[in-house]
C-alpha positions as CSV (number, residue, x, y, z in Angstrom):
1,X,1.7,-4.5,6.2
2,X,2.4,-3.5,3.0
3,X,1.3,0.4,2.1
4,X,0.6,2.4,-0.7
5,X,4.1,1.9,-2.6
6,X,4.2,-1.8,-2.4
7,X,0.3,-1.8,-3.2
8,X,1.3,0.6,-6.4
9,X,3.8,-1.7,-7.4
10,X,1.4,-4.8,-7.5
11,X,-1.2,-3.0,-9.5
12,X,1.9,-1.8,-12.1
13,X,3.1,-4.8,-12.4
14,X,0.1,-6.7,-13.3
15,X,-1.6,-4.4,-15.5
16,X,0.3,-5.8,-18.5
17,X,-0.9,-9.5,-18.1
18,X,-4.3,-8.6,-17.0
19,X,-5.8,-5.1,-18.6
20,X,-7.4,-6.2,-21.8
21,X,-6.9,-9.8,-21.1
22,X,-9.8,-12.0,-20.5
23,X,-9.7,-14.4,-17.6
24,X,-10.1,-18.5,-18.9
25,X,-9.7,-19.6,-15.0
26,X,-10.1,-19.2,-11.3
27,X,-9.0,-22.0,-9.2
28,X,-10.5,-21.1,-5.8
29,X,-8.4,-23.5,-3.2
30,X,-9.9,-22.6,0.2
31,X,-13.4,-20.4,1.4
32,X,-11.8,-17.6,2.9
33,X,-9.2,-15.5,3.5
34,X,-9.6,-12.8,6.1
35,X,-13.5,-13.0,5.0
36,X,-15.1,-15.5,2.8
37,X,-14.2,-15.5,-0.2
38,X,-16.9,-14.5,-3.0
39,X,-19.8,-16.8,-3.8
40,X,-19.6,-18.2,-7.0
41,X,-15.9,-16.8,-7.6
42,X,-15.2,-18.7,-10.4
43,X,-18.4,-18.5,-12.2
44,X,-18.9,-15.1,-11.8
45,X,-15.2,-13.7,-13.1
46,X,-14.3,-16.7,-16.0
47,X,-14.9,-15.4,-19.2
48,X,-14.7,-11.7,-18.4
49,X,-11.8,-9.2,-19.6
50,X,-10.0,-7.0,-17.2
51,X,-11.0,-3.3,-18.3
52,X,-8.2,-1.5,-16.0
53,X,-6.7,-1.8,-12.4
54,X,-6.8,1.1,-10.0
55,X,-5.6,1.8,-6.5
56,X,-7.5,3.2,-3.7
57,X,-5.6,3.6,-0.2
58,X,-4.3,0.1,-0.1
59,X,-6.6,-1.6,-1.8
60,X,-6.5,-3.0,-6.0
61,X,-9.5,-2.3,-7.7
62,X,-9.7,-5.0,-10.5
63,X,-12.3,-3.6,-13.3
64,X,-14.4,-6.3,-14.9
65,X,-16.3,-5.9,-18.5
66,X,-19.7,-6.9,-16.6
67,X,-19.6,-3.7,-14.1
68,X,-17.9,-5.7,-11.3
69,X,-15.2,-5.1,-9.4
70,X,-12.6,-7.2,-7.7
71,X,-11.8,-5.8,-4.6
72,X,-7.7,-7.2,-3.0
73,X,-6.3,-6.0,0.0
74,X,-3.3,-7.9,0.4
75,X,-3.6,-7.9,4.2
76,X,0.4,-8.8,6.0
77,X,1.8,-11.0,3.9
78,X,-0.2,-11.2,0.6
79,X,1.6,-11.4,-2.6
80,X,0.3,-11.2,-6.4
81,X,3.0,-12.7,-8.5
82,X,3.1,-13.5,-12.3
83,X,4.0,-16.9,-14.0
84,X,4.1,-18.2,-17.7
85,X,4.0,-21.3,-19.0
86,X,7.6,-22.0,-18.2
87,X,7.8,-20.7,-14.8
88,X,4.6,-22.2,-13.6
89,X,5.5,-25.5,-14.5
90,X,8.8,-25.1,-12.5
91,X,7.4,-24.0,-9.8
92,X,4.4,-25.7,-8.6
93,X,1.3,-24.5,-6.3
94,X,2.0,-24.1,-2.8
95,X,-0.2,-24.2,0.0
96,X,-0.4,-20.7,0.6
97,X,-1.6,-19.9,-2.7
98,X,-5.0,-19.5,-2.4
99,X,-6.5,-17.9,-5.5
100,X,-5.0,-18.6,-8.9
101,X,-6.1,-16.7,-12.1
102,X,-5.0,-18.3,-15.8
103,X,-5.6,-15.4,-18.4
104,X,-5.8,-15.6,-21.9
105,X,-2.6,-15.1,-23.2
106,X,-1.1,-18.1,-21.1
107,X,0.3,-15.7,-18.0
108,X,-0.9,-17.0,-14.7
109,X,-1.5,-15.0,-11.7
110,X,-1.3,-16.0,-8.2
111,X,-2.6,-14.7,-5.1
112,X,-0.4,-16.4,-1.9
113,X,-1.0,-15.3,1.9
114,X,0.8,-17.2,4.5
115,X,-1.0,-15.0,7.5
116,X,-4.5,-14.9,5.3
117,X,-4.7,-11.5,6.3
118,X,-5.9,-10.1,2.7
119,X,-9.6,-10.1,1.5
120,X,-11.4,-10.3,-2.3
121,X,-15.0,-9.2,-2.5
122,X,-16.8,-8.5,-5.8
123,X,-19.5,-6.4,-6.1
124,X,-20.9,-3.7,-8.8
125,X,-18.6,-0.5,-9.7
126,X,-21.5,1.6,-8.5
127,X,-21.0,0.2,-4.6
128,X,-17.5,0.6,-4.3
129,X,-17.3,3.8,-3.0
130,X,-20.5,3.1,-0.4
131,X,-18.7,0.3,0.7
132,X,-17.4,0.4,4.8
133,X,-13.9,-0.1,3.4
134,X,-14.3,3.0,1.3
135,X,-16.7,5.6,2.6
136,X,-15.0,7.2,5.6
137,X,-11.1,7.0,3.4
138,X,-9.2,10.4,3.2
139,X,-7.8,11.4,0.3
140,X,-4.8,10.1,-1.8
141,X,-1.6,11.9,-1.1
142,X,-0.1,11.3,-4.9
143,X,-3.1,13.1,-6.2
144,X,-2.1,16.8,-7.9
145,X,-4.7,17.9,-5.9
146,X,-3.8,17.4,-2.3
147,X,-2.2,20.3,-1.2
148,X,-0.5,21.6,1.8
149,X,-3.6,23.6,2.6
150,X,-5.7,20.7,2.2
151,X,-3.5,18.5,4.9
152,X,-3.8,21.4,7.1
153,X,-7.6,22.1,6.6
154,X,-7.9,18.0,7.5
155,X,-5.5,18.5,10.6
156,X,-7.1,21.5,11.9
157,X,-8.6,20.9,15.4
158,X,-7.1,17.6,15.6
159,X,-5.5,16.7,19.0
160,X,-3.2,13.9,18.5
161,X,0.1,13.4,17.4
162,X,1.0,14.4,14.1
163,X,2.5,10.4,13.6
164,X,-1.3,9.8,14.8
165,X,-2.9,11.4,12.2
166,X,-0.8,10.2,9.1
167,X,-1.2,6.5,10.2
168,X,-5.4,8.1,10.2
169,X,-6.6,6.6,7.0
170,X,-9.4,9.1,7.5
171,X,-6.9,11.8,7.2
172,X,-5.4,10.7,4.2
173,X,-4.9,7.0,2.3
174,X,-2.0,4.4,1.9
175,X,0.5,6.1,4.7
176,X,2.0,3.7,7.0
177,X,4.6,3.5,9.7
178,X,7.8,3.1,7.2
179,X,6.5,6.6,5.2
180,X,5.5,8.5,8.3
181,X,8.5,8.0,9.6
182,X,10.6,9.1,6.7
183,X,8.2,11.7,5.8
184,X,8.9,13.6,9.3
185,X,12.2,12.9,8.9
186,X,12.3,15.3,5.6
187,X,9.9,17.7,6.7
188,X,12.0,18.5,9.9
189,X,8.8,18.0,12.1
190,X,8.6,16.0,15.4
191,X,6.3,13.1,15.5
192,X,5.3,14.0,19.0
193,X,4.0,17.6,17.7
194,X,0.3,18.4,17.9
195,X,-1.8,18.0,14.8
196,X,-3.2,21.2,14.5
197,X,0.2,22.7,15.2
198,X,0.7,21.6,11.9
199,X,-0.1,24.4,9.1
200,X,1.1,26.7,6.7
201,X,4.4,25.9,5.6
202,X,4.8,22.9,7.7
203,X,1.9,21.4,6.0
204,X,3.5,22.8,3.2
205,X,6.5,20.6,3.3
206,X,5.0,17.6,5.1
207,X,3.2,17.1,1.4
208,X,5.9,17.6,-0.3
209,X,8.0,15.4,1.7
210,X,5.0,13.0,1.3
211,X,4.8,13.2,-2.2
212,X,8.7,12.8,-2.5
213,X,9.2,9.8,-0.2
214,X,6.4,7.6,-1.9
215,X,7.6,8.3,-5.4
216,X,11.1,7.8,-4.4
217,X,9.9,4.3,-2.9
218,X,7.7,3.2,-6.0
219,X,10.6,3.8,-8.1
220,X,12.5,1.3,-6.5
221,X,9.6,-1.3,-6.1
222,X,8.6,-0.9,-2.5
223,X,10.1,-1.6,0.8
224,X,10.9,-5.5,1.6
225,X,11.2,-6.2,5.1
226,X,9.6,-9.4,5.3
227,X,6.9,-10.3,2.5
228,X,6.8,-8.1,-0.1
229,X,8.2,-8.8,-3.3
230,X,6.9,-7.7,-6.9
231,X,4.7,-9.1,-9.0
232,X,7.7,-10.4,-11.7
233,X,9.6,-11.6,-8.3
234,X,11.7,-9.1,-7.6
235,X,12.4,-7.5,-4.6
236,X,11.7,-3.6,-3.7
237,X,14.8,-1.5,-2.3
238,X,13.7,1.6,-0.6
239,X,14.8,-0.2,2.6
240,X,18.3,1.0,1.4
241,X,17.5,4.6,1.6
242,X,16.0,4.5,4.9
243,X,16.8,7.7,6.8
244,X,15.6,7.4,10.1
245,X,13.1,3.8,10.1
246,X,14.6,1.0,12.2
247,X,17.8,2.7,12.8
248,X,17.8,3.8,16.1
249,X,21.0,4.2,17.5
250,X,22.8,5.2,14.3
251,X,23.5,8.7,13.4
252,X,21.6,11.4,11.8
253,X,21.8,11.1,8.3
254,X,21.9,15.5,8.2
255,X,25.4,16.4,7.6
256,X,26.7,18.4,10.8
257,X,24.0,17.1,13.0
258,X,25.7,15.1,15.3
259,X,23.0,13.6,16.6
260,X,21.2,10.0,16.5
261,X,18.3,9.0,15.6
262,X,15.6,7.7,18.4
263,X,13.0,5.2,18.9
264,X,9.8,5.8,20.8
265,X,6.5,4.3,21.2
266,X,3.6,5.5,20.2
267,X,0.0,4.0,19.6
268,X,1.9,0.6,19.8
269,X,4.0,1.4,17.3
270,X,7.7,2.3,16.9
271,X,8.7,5.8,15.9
272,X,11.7,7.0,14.8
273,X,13.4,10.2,14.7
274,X,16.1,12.4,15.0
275,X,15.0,14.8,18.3
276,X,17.8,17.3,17.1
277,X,16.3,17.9,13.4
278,X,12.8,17.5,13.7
279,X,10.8,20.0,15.8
């Protein structure tokens, strides 16, 4: 699923053919996705101009002119990609795209979803943030505000893993298995250590290392493991720099270590680490 760097890297890639543009079309070509689609999509977003595009978690907020908001989640597999004139003549609709906007200025955008895993509500700015998707969200961990003291004041009496509680979006937003991982990794912390264990300077640098490892990936576009590609088709890289995620069996990365890195299991999901360097 894709997480907040590949979500980042949507909304930065679309802002230029959508913020300030007005939308002439929406071709609606099925009722739902994960959820129905909204009533009256097409009549209630053609004519209006797209006032800005933010990010919450792993969610794109689309600001309409009217005081709506178009709520995208891309779910496993969804893609928002661009096309002008040229390239959408060349490369006609496919099945899986299931929402197609035409703005203004000629550019096309297309929302496809093989797995129809994503969602689009609309509703009023003012609900957003009431909203079940939104209410119970931690905060964002690119924000200058987040702090080590504020990871630990959030992890404090927690009894889980520390892997656990990052995957928590009610700890904090847009972390997923790939940046946990990595994020442990340059912390020097085991996955398996207790939450609350986790304070002071090891909160200390587990937001830094946050902070560092989700910049590093939004500069290079995102992760592509499967689905994800960029808005202007091109794919992200950060799955070159891996450290430790889906290398199990290779060595440590940390000069002198020695050691390799390990898989385990935990919630369901594969961790991996390097039991030498992270404690």
């Amino acid at each position: 699923m894709p997480e907040l760097p590949e979500v980042e890297t949507v909304r930065r890639g679309v802002i230029p053919r959508m913020v300030g543009h007005r939308i002439l079309k929406l071709q609606q070509r099925r009722r739902d996705l994960r959820v129905p689609l909204p009533q009256r999509f097409a009549e209630r977003v053609e004519g209006r101009t797209v006032r800005a595009i933010d990010r919450r978690a792993k969610y794109l907020l689309i600001r309409l002119d009217d005081g709506q908001t178009l709520i995208v989640h891309l779910g496993m597999s969804g893609r928002m990609t661009l096309h002008d004139a040229k390239s959408a003549t060349e490369h006609p609709l496919g099945r899986h795209d299931h929402v197609v906007i035409d703005m203004d200025d000629g550019w096309q955008i297309r929302f496809n979803d093989a797995r129809r895993f994503g969602l689009m509500l609309l509703m009023p700015d003012e609900s957003v943030s009431r909203h079940k998707l939104f209410k119970d969200l931690g905060p964002e961990p690119l924000d200058a505000t987040f702090s080590g003291n504020a990871l630990a004041a959030r992890l404090k009496g927690k009894r889980t893993s520390i892997k656990a509680a990052l995957l928590d979006q009610r700890t904090l937003v847009g972390i997923g298995n790939i940046y946990a991982c990595e994020a442990l990794f340059l912390a020097g912390i085991s996955p398996r250590r207790m939450s609350d264990s986790v304070q002071k300077q090891r909160a200390d640098r587990l937001v830094a290392a946050l902070k560092e490892v989700l910049l590093r990936s939004i500069d290079d576009g995102g992760s592509t493991l499967r689905d994800h590609i960029q808005p202007g088709g091109e794919l992200g890289y950060f799955q070159t720099r891996f450290k430790v995620y889906d290398r199990a069996g290779a060595p440590c990365p940390t000069p002198g270590c020695g050691h390799v890195i390990k898989r385990l299991v935990q919630g369901g999901r594969s961790t991996f680490y390097c039991a030498h360097c992270q404690r």
